[in-house]
C-alpha positions in Angstrom: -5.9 -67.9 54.5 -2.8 -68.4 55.3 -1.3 -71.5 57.6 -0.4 -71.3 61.0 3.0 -72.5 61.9 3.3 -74.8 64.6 4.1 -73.5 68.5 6.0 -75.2 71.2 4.5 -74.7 74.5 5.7 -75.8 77.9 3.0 -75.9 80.6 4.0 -76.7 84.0 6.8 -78.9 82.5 4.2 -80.8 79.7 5.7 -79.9 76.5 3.4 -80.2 73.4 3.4 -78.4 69.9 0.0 -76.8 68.9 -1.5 -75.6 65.2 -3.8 -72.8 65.7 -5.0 -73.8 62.3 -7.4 -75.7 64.9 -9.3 -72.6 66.2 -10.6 -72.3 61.9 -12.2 -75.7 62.5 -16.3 -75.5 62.7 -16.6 -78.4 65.1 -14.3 -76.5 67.2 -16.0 -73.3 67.1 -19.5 -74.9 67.7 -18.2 -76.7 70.7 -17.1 -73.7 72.1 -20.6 -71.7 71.2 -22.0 -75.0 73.2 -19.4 -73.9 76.5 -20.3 -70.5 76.1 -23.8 -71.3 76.6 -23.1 -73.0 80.0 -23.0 -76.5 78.6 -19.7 -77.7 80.2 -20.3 -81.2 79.3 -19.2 -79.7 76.2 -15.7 -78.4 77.2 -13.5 -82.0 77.2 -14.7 -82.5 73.7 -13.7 -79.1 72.7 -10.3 -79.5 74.7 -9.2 -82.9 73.1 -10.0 -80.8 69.1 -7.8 -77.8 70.3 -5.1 -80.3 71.9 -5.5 -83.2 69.5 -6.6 -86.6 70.9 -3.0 -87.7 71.3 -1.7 -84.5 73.2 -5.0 -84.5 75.8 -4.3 -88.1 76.3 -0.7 -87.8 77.1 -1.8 -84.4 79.1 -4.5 -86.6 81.3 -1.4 -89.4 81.9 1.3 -86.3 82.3 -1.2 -84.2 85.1 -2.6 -87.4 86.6 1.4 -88.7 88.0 1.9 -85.2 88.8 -1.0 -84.0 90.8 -3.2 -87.5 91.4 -5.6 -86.6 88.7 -6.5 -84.1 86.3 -8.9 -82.0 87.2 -11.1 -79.6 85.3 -9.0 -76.5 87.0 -5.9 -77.8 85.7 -7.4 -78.4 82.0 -8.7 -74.8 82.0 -5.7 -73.8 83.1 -4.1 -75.3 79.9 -6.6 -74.6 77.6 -6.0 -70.8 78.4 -2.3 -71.2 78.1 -2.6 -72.9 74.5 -5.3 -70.0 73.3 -2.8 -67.4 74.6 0.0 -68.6 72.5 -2.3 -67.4 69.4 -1.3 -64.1 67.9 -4.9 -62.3 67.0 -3.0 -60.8 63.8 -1.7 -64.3 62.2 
């Protein structure tokens, strides 16, 4: 398989770079077969592999001084926006 470049994303001015070579990771997949299922205690572990533990930290501290906090809307909200940056043929 081949590797996945790197993609710059801006989300409601958070600026992060993202390897889709995560969404190849078992761990990730099984977290998300766990979501899928209903069990949303699942979904920041799952979040923090397709972000990286760094990125979801500074995302939490970015979201947080922007809005008071960041909520579970606002982190789906991202989670789509990084999935959708994906090209299904790569």
């Amino acid at each position: 398989m081949a590797e996945k470049s790197d993609k710059d994303i801006e989300f409601e001015g958070f600026k992060f770079k993202f390897n889709a070579d995560v969404l190849d990771d078992m761990e990730f997949l099984e977290l998300s077969e766990r979501v899928e299922k209903g069990d949303l205690l699942a979904y920041p572990s799952l979040v923090k592999i397709l972000l990286g533990e760094e990125t979801y930290e500074k995302a939490k501290a970015y979201f947080a001084e922007k809005y008071g906090r960041f909520t579970a809307t606002k982190c789906g909200e991202l989670f789509n926006k990084t999935l959708a940056t994906v090209d299904p043929k790569e």
